[in-house]
Steps between C-alpha positions, in 0.01 A plus 500: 500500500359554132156500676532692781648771238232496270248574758706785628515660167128474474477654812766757397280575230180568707552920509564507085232251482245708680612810308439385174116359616505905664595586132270287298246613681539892450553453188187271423260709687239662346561826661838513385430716116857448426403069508451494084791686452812334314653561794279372771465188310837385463581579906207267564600270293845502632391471884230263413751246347751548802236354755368293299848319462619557890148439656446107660314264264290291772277196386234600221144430521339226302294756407223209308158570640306369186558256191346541201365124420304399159139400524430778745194701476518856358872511553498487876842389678530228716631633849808401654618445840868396629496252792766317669428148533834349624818655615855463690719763580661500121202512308122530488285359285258736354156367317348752265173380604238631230160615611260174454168735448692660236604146350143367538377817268790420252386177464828323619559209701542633871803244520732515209862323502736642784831646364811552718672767364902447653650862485876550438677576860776708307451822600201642454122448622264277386290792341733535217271148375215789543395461109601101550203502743256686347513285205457198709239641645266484211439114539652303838529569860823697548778417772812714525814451711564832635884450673600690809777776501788325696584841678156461631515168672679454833823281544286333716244315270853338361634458145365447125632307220486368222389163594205697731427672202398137365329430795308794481384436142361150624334605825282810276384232255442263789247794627314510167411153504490215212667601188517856457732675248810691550691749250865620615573840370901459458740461778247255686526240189737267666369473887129496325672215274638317790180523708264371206789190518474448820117481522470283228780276633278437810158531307379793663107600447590862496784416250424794187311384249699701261801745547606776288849658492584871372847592405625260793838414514425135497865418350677807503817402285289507225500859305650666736474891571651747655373375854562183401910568428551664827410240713715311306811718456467609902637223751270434805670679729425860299156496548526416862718749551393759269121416470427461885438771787366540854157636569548826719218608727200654518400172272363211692731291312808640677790316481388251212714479230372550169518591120398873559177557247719817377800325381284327283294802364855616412568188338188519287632896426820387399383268182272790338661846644461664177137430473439592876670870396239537197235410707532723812612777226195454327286543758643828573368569148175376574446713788629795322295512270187356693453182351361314831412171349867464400632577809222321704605146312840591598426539880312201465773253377793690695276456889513157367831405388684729819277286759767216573495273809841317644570133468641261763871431501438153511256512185660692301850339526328125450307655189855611310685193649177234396357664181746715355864367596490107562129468270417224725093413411627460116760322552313265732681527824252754719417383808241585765484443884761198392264374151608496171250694291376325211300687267505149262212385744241751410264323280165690520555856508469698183825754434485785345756695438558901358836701383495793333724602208657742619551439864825655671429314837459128373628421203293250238535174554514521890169443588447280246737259709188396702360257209833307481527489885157376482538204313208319689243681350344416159517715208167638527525645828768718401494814303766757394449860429755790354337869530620689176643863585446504884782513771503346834223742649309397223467161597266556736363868462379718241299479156656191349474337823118572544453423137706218365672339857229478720245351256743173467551491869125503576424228244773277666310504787216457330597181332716374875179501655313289203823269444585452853252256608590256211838456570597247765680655778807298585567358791732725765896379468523377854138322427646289210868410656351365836271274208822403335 
């Protein structure tokens, strides 16, 4: 019902909505001499702002063409070009293939480590890792998993969960061959986790060669924030009932339940409403008094953060039950397709993992889980790193990231690749109890 009345009011909303475009416009032509007046301003501003905030946020563009990448010639950027090289109805994997003419004029290998980067299936798109990428970019072949909108896939290509979720994580490192690296940007810590487990339980070639975790709630008892306390404080049953709605036509995903993308946004909202307000009223100021720049970031990270896609019933509800109520990988008693996960066996796959200070989402201590679960692994495969003055977004995106994260991350890679091949792989469990 909650569905089926939010698209009616957006519907409902279509006449005002076109009047305020109708109004922008006037008042932004250039024929209009009363546009620089006090006057003219602020209605634009006004009816700018209203369909801006009533309008439908669809899936942004990538929007990366080129990468800047040192050793290039006179400054020239590298061009890019997205290509899907493996997909199911929930996701597609997209390669950021980078133009090899360009490379060979760099100077740069034409084949440089591949990187899976797992996005977060919590809401919104994989292009909110758009500055994650970038980064990336600059020195390894760049895989992305882009996740589907579950009002967007039929009821008859069946159900996704958590545990597919897993599976999907294995099959896209599968596709990239021996020993590629994979970095989960939050939410996918623990599947990511339990995949790496599994593939070095049965000594998989395409097992990563290292794996690095980003605000993940790898044990989520530990620090824990305001999302954090409300999964705990709220039985089950609320979220199922309160969380959970139908999908209402014209979507091809009709009559799948899901966790509507909205709910979350509102969610998100919720936590920081003051600092939405400030926001939204200073970009009224901004286009008052025609500062453009301003307002243009502001357009920028707003079509951004309003793009959300819905999740799966199924996935969400195993997600708060697994990770966030019964903390199951920590406390050693996840299971997949009937198999306990052991994260104990991973012996040769370097860890790295990153927290920021002052992160609202994952609290300290929670991704640093990983290296105790990972008890298998020697001390010199694993590294630990706390971001001064950055919050959860800046984990992954922004300055510090570019600056201070992302140079450790590339250098564990760096060192995986080198190390790698002198550690003795062990033998897959099954492998040494059929010996026994």
């Amino acid at each position: 019902m909650l569905y089926s009345l939010y698209e009616a009011g957006f519907y409902a909303s279509t006449p005002l909505r076109a009047a305020a475009r109708l109004t922008r416009d006037f008042w932004s032509s250039p024929l209009n001499p009363a546009r620089d007046s006090e006057l003219g301003r602020g209605i634009y501003a006004g009816a700018d702002l209203f369909a801006n905030l009533t309008r439908r946020y669809g899936k942004p563009a990538w929007g990366i063409d080129t990468v800047e990448i040192d050793g290039q010639p006179d400054g020239q950027a590298v061009r890019v070009r997205p290509t899907e090289v493996w997909a199911s109805p929930w996701c597609k994997l997209t390669h950021f293939a980078r133009d090899m003419a360009d490379m060979r004029r760099a100077g740069r290998r034409l084949r440089e480590p591949a990187v899976l980067i797992a996005a977060p299936l919590s809401g919104h798109y994989a292009t909110l890792l758009r500055g994650t990428v970038q980064a990336f970019l600059q020195d390894h072949e760049v895989y992305v998993t882009e996740w589907s909108n579950a009002r967007e896939v039929p009821v008859l290509d069946g159900r996704f969960d958590f545990h597919d979720y897993i599976d999907h994580i294995r099959q896209m490192l599968q596709a990239l061959g021996p020993r590629p690296h994979v970095v989960a940007v939050c939410q996918p810590g623990p599947p990511v986790l339990a995949a790496a487990a599994l593939m070095a339980e049965d000594g998989d070639e395409s097992r990563p060669a290292s794996m690095t975790f980003m605000g993940s709630p790898i044990d989520a008892r530990l620090s824990p924030t305001v999302t954090n306390k409300l999964a705990e404080e709220r039985p089950f049953t609320w979220f199922q009932s309160h969380m959970i709605d139908t999908v209402p036509p014209p979507y091809a995903g009709m009559g799948r339940r899901v966790y509507p993308g909205f709910v979350q946004l509102a969610s998100f909202m919720s936590m920081n409403v003051e600092k939405h307000q400030e926001a939204h009223q200073r970009y009224l100021r901004q286009l008052m008094d025609g500062d453009g720049d301003g307002a243009e970031r502001h357009l920028e990270f707003y079509d951004e953060y309003l793009s959300v896609l819905d999740l799966t019933e199924e996935f969400y509800l195993q997600t708060v039950d697994v990770v966030f109520q019964r903390y199951l990988l920590p406390k050693g008693e996840l299971e997949h397709r009937g198999r306990l996960v052991r994260p104990e066996l991973i012996t040769d796959i370097s860890l790295l993992t990153v927290e920021g200070e002052n992160d609202d989402i994952s609290g300290i201590g929670q991704t640093q889980a990983a290296h105790e679960l990972c008890s298998g692994l020697p001390a010199e495969l694993k590294q630990d790193y706390v971001q001064p003055k950055v919050g959860h977004y800046g984990v992954f995106n922004g300055a510090r990231f570019r600056d201070e994260i992302y140079p450790r991350v590339r250098e564990v890679i760096r060192d995986a690749e080198s190390k790698l091949a002198q550690i003795p792989a062990r033998e897959p469990l099954a492998k040494r109890i059929k010996a026994a």
